[in-house]
C-alpha positions as CSV (number, residue, x, y, z in Angstrom):
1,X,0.0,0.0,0.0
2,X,1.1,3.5,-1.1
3,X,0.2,7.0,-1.7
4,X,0.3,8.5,-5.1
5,X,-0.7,11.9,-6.1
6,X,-2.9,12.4,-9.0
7,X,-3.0,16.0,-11.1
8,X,-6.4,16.0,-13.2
9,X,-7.8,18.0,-15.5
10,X,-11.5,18.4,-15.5
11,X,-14.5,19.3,-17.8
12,X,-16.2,23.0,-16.6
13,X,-19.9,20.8,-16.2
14,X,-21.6,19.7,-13.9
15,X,-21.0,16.0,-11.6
16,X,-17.5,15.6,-13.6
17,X,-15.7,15.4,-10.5
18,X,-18.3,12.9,-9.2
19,X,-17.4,10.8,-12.3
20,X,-13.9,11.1,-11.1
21,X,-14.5,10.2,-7.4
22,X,-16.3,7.0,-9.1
23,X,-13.2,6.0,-11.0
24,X,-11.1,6.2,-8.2
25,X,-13.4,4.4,-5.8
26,X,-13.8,1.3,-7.9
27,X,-9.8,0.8,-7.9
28,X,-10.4,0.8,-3.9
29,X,-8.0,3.8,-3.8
30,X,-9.2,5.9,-0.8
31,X,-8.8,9.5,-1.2
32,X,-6.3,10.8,1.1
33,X,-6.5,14.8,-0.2
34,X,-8.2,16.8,-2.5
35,X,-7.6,20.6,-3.9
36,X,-9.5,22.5,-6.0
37,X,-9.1,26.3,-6.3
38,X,-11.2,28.0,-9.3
39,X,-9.8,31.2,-8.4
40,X,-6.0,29.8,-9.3
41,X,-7.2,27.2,-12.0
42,X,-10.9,26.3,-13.5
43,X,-10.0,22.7,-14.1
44,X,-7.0,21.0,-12.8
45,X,-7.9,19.3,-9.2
46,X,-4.9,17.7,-6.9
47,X,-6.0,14.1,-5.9
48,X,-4.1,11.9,-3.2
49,X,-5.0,8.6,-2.8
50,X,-3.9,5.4,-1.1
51,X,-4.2,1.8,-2.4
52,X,-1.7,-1.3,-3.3
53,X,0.2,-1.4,-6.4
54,X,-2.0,-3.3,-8.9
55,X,-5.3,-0.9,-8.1
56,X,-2.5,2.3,-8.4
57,X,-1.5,0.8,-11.4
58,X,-5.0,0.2,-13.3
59,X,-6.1,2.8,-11.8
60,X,-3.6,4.9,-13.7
61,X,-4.6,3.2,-17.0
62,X,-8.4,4.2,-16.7
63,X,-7.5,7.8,-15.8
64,X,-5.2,7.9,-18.8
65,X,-7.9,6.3,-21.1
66,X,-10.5,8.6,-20.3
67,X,-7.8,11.6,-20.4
68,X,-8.0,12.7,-17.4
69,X,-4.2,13.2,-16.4
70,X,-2.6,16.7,-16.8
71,X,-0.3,17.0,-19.6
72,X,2.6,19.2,-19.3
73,X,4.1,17.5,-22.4
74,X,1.4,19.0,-25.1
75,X,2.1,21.5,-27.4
76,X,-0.6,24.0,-26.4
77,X,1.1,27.6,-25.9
78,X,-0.4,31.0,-24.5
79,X,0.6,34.3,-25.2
80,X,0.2,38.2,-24.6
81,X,-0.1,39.9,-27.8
82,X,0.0,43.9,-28.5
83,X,-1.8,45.2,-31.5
84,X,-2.4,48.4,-32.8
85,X,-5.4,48.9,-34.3
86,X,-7.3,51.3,-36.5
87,X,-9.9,53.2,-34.2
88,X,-12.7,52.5,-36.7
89,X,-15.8,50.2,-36.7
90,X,-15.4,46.8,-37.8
91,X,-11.4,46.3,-36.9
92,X,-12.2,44.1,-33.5
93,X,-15.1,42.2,-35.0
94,X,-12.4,40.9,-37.8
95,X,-10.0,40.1,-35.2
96,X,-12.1,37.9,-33.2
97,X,-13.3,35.9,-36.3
98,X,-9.6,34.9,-37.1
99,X,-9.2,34.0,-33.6
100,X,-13.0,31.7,-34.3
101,X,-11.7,30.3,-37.4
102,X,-8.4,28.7,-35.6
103,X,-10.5,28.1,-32.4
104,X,-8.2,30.2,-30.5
105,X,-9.6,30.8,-27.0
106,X,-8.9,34.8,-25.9
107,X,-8.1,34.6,-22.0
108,X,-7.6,38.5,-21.7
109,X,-8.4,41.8,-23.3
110,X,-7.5,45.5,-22.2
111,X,-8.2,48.2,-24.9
112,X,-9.7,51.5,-24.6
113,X,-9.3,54.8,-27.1
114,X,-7.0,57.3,-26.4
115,X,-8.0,60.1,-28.6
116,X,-6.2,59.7,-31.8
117,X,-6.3,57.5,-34.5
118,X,-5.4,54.2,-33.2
119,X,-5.6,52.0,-30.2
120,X,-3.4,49.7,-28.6
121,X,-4.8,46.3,-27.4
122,X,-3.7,43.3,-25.4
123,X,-4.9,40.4,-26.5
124,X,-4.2,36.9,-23.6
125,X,-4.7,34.3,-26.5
126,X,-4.6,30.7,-25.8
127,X,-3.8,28.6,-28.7
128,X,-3.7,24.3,-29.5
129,X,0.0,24.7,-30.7
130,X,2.4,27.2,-31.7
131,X,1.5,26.2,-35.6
132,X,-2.1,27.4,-35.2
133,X,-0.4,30.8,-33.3
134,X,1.7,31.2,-35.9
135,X,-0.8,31.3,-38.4
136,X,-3.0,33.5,-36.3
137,X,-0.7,36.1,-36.1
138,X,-0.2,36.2,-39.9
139,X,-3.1,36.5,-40.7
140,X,-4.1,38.8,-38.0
141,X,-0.9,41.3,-39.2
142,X,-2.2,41.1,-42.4
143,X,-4.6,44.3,-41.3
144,X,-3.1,45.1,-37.7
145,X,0.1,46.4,-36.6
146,X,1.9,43.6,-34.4
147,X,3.4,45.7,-31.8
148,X,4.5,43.1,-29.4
149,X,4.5,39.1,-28.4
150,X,5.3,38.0,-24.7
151,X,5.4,34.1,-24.6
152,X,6.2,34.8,-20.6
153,X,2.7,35.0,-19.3
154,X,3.4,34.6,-15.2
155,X,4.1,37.8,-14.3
156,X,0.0,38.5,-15.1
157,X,-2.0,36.4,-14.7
158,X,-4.1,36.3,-18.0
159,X,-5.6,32.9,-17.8
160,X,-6.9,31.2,-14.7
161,X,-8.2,27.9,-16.7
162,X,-4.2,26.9,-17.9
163,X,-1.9,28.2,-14.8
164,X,-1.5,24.9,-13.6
165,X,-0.1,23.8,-16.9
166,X,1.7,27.3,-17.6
167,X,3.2,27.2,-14.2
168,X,4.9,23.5,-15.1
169,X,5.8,24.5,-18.5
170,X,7.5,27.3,-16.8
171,X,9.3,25.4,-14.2
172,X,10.0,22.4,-16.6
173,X,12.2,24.6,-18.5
174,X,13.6,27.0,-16.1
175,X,15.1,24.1,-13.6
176,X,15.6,21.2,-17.0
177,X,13.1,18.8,-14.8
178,X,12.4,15.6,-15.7
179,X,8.2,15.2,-16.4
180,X,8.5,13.3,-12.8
181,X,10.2,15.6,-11.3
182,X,8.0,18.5,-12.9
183,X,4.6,16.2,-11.1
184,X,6.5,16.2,-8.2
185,X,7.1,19.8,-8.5
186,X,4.0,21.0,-9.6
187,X,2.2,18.5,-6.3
188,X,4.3,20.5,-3.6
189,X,3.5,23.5,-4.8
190,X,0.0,22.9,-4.7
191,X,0.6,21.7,-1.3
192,X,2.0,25.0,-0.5
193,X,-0.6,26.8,-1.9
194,X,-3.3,24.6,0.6
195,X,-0.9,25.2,3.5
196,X,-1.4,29.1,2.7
197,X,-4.8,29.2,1.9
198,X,-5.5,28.7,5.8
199,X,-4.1,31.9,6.3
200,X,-5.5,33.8,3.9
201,X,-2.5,34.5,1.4
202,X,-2.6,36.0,-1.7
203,X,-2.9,32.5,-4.6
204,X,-0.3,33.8,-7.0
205,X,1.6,35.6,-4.0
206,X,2.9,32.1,-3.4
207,X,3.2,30.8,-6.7
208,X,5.2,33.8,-7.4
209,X,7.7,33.2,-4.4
210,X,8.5,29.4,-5.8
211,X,9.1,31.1,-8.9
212,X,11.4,33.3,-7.2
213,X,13.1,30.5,-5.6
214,X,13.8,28.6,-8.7
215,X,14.9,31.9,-10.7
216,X,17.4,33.0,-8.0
217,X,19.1,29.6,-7.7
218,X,19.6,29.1,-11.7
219,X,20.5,33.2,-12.5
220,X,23.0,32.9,-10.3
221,X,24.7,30.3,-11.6
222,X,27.7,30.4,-14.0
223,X,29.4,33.7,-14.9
224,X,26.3,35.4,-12.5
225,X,27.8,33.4,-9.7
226,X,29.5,36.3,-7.7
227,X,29.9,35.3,-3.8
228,X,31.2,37.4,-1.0
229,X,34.5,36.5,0.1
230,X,36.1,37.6,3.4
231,X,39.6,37.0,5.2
232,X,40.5,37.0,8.5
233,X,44.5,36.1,10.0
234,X,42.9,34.1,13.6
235,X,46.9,33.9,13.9
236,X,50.4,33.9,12.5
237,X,49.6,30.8,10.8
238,X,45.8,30.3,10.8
239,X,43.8,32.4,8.3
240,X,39.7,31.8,8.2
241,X,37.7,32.2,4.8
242,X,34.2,33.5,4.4
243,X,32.6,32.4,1.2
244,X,28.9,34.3,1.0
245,X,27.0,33.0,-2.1
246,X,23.7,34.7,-3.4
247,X,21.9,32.1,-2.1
248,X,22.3,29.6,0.5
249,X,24.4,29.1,3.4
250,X,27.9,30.4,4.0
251,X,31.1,28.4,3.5
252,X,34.3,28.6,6.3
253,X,37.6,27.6,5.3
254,X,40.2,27.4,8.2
255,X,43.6,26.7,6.6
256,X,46.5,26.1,8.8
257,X,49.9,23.9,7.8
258,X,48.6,23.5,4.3
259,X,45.4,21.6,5.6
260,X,41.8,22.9,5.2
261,X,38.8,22.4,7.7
262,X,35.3,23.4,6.4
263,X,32.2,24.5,8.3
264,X,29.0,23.8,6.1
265,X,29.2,23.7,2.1
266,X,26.3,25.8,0.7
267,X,23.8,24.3,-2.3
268,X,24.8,21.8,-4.2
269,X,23.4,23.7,-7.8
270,X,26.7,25.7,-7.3
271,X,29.2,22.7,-6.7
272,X,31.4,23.7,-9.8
273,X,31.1,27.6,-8.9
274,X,32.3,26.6,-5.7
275,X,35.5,24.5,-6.5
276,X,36.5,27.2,-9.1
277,X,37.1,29.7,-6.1
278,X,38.6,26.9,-4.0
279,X,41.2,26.6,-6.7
280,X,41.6,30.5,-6.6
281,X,41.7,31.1,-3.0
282,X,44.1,27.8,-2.5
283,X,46.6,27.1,-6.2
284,X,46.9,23.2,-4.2
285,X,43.5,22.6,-3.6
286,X,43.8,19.2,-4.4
287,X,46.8,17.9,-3.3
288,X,45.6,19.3,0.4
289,X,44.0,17.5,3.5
290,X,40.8,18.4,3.8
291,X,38.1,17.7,6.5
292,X,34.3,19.3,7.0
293,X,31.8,20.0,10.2
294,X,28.0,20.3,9.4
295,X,26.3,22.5,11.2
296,X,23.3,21.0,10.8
297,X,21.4,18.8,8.2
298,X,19.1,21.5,6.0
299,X,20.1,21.2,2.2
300,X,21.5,24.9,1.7
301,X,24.7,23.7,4.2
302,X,25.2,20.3,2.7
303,X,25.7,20.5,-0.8
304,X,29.6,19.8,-1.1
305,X,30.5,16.5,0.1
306,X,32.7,14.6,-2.9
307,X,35.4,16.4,-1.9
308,X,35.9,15.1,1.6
309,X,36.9,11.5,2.9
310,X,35.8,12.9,6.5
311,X,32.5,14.3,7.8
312,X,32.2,15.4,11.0
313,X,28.6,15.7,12.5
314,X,26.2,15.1,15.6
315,X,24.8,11.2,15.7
316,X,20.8,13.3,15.2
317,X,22.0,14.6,11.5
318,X,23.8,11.0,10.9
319,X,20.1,9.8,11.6
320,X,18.9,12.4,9.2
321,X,21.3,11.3,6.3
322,X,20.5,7.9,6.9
323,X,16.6,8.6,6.6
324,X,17.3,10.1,3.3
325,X,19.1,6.9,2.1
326,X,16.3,5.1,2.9
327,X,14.2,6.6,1.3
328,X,12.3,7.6,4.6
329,X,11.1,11.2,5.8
330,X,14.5,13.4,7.2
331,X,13.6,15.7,10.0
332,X,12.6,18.6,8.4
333,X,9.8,16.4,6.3
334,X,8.2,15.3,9.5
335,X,6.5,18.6,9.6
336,X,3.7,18.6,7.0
337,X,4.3,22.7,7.5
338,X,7.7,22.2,6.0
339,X,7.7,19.1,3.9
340,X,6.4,20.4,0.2
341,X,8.8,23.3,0.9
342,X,11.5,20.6,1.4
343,X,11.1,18.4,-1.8
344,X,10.9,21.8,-4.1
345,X,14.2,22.6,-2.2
346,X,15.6,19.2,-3.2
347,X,14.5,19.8,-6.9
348,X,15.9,23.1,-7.1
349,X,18.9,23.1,-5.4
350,X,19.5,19.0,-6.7
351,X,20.2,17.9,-3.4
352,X,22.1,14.4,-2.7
353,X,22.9,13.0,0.7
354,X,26.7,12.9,1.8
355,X,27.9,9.3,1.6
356,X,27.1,7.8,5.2
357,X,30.4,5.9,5.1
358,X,32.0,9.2,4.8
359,X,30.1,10.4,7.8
360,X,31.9,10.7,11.0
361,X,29.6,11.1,14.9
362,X,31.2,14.0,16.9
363,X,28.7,13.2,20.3
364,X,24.8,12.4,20.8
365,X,22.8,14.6,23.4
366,X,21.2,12.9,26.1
367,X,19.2,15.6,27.4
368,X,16.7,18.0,26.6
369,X,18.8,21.7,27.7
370,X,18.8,24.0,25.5
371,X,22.8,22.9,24.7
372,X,24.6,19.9,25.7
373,X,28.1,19.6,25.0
374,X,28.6,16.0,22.7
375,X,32.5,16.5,21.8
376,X,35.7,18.1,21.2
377,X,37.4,18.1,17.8
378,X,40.8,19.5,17.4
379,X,42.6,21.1,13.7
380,X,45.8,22.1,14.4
381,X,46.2,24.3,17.4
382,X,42.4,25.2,17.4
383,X,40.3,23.3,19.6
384,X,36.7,23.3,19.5
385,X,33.5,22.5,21.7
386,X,30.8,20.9,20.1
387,X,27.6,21.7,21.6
388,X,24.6,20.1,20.3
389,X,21.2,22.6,20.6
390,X,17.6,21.4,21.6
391,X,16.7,21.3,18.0
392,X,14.8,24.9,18.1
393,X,16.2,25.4,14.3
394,X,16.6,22.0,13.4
395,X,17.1,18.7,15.2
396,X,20.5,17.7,15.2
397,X,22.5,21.2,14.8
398,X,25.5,22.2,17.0
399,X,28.1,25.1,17.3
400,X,31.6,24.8,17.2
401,X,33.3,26.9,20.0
402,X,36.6,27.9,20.1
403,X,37.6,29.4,23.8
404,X,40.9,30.5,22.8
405,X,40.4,32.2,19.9
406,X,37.1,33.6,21.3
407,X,35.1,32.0,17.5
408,X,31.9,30.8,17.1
409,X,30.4,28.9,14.5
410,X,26.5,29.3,15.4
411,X,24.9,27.5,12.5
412,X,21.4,29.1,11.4
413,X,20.8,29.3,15.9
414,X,22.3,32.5,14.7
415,X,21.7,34.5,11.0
416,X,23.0,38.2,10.7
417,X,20.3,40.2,8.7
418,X,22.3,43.1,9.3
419,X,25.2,41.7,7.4
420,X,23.2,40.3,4.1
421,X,24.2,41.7,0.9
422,X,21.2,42.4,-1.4
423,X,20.8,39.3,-2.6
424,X,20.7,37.7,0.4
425,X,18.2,39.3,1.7
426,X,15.7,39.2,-1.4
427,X,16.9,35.1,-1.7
428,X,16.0,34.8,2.4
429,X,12.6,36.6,2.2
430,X,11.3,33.5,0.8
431,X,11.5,30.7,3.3
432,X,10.0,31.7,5.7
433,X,6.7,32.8,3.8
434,X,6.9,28.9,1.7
435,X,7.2,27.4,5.0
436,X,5.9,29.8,7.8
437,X,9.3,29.4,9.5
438,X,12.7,28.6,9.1
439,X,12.0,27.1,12.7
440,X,11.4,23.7,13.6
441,X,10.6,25.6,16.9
442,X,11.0,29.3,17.1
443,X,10.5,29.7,20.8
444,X,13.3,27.0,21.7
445,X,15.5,28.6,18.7
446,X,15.0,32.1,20.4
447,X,16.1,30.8,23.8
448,X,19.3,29.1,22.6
449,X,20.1,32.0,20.4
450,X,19.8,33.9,23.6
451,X,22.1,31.4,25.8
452,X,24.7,31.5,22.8
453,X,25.1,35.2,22.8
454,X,25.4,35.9,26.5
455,X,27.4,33.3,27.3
456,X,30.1,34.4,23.9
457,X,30.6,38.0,24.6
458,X,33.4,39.7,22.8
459,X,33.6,36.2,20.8
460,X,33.7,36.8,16.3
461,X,30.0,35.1,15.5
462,X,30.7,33.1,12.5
463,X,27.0,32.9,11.5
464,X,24.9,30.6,8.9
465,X,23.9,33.3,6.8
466,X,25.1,36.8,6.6
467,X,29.1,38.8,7.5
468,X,30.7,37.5,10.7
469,X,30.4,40.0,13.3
470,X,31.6,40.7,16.8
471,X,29.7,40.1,19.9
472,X,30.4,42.5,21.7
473,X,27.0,44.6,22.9
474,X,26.9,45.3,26.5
């Protein structure tokens, strides 16, 4: 017995969705969740259900026959168009018999006169395939000015009976998903959208925000990839790195003796943007020792493993990585609050687990305080404590603290807004409106961010996002 998650496209009449309910029913699948929003889409409906493999199976089969399933494959297209058109009688009637004769459906129109000759309308046209446009529009410029096509319809919404089918198309392309992985997509979303809707949010608010989190990722990438980078001398021979990407987590290097220790590795989309400024910061990259401490187990701090024989972490985010393997629910997923936001993140950011034979256990708390110290680990002539939190961000996280050198690697307990650049704050807006918070518990997050900071005065805060900073407000 499993769940499976069904995206349908229904007729605009009357008892279809009963017909539907029918289909399902006689497969015994029962239905484990159901959205419908006519506001964000007339016709495509999100259907969970739970059965064993042979009813999922035929069950699939009779949905297909009757064509039922959402395609995201077909070759309809939708477009803004911009004509100019004579301001006589007559010129809008001709228009809207072209658009009859190629049964073109119009989704959106916006013209008015504006005291001269001429008017300029917007036509939202929605079309069987880009052939049938094509010959629309030549037809149609045959008597009108073509001022001006837009094939990127998202930014207005002109059509509320395709957007489940433009949104995927749009996805699809932007992040190169795979049709599963565009379902899988276009299912969480969805599920973010429901989550939402209990709040009263704004539909297309959130559908806009995923967008945003799938544009920043990919527009950064490449030559756009442009991180922050920031040196400190900790001693005569002991220099610490900052590397501050657009999005995601920061990336410490400590080098020392020709050896390198990491704390937390960013996304994994920017893997080879990362390397190149490893090579650039350190000419023997390769031939150097290098080791890496995760903070804690959310994707944005995880990304860069290959590179490592050694990875140090607390036995809860060995746990995690292991769930993952498994194929089971990590940490994060446990919260339906957090879980669609979670396998959008994994799509986006193309998210693997760190090998678990790689994986090294620093401690295990045995207590519920708000810190417990698990460990020690040395590098070089720095020694840190490792103190594992309560879990307030995420379960499993620790900081690294280095007495000595007064230095303190907080994880995401601790985030300096104050010391984003631009893009990091636009790129961090959006979690925490996807998932409500970045918290798996904000009050116990609060209180260990409060321990942390009294008990580290006039320590450098090495935090999970944003500059490091000194601690040192009375």
């Amino acid at each position: 017995m499993r769940y499976k998650t069904f995206i349908l496209r229904l007729e605009d009449r009357s008892g279809h969705l009963l017909e539907v309910s029918e289909i399902i029913s006689s497969h015994n699948a029962n239905i484990t969740r159901l959205s419908y929003n006519k506001i964000v889409d007339q016709h495509a409906v999100f259907v969970e259900v739970y059965a064993d493999e042979d009813n999922l199976d035929r069950l699939s089969d009779e949905l297909e026959e009757h064509n039922l399933l959402l395609k995201q494959g077909s070759e309809e297209v939708d477009v803004l168009i911009t004509l100019q058109i004579l301001d006589i009688p007559g010129v809008v009637s001709d228009i809207l018999k072209v658009f009859q004769r190629y049964d073109v459906n119009i989704s959106y129109v916006n013209t008015q006169e504006n005291d001269t000759s001429y008017q300029y309308c917007k036509i939202g046209l929605y079309a069987p395939s880009l052939k049938v446009l094509s010959n629309v529009l030549e037809e149609i410029s045959s008597f009108c000015k073509l001022i001006d096509i837009n094939y990127d319809t998202q930014e207005k919404i002109i059509d509320n009976s395709v957007f489940y089918h433009n949104f995927a198309q749009m996805m699809q392309k932007k992040l190169s998903l795979s049709q599963k992985e565009t379902d899988i997509f276009l299912n969480n979303s969805n599920k973010i959208l429901q989550i939402l809707e209990d709040k009263n949010e704004n539909y297309f608010k959130t559908f806009h925000y995923i967008r945003k989190f799938a544009e920043f990722t990919v527009d950064y990438k490449n030559e756009h990839f442009n991180p922050r980078i920031s040196h400190k001398s900790i001693s005569d021979d002991v220099n610490l790195y900052l590397i501050e990407p657009p999005c995601g987590s920061n990336t410490y290097i400590i080098e020392c003796d020709g050896e390198l220790l990491f704390v937390d590795s960013g996304f994994r989309c920017y893997e080879d943007e990362m390397k190149k400024f490893f090579h650039v910061l350190f000419p023997d990259f390769n031939q150097m020792k290098k080791e890496i401490i995760i903070t804690h187990a959310d994707m944005d701090h995880v990304g860069i493993n290959d590179i490592f024989d050694d990875i140090y972490v607390s036995e809860n985010t060995f746990i995690n990585f292991k769930r993952e393997h498994e194929g089971k629910k990590n940490f994060r997923e446990e919260n339906p609050l957090h879980e669609p936001y979670i396998k959008l993140d994994r799509i986006i950011s193309r998210y693997e687990p760190p090998e678990l034979t790689k994986l090294r256990i620093i401690g295990n708390k045995t207590n519920d305080k708000e810190f417990e110290k698990i460990g020690k680990f040395n590098f070089k002539n720095l020694s840190f404590d490792i103190y594992e939190s309560n879990g307030g961000h995420l379960k499993g996280e620790i900081i690294l603290v280095e007495k000595k050198m007064k230095i303190l690697f907080t994880g995401d307990i601790f985030v300096n807004v104050n010391g984003f650049t631009q893009e990091q704050y636009d790129f961090n807006l959006l979690a925490p409106y996807l998932m409500g918070s970045v918290n798996s518990d904000s009050s116990k997050a609060s209180a260990c961010r409060k321990i942390m900071l009294d008990k580290c005065r006039d320590y450098l805060l090495c935090p999970g996002h944003g500059t490091w900073v000194e601690n040192n407000k009375q």
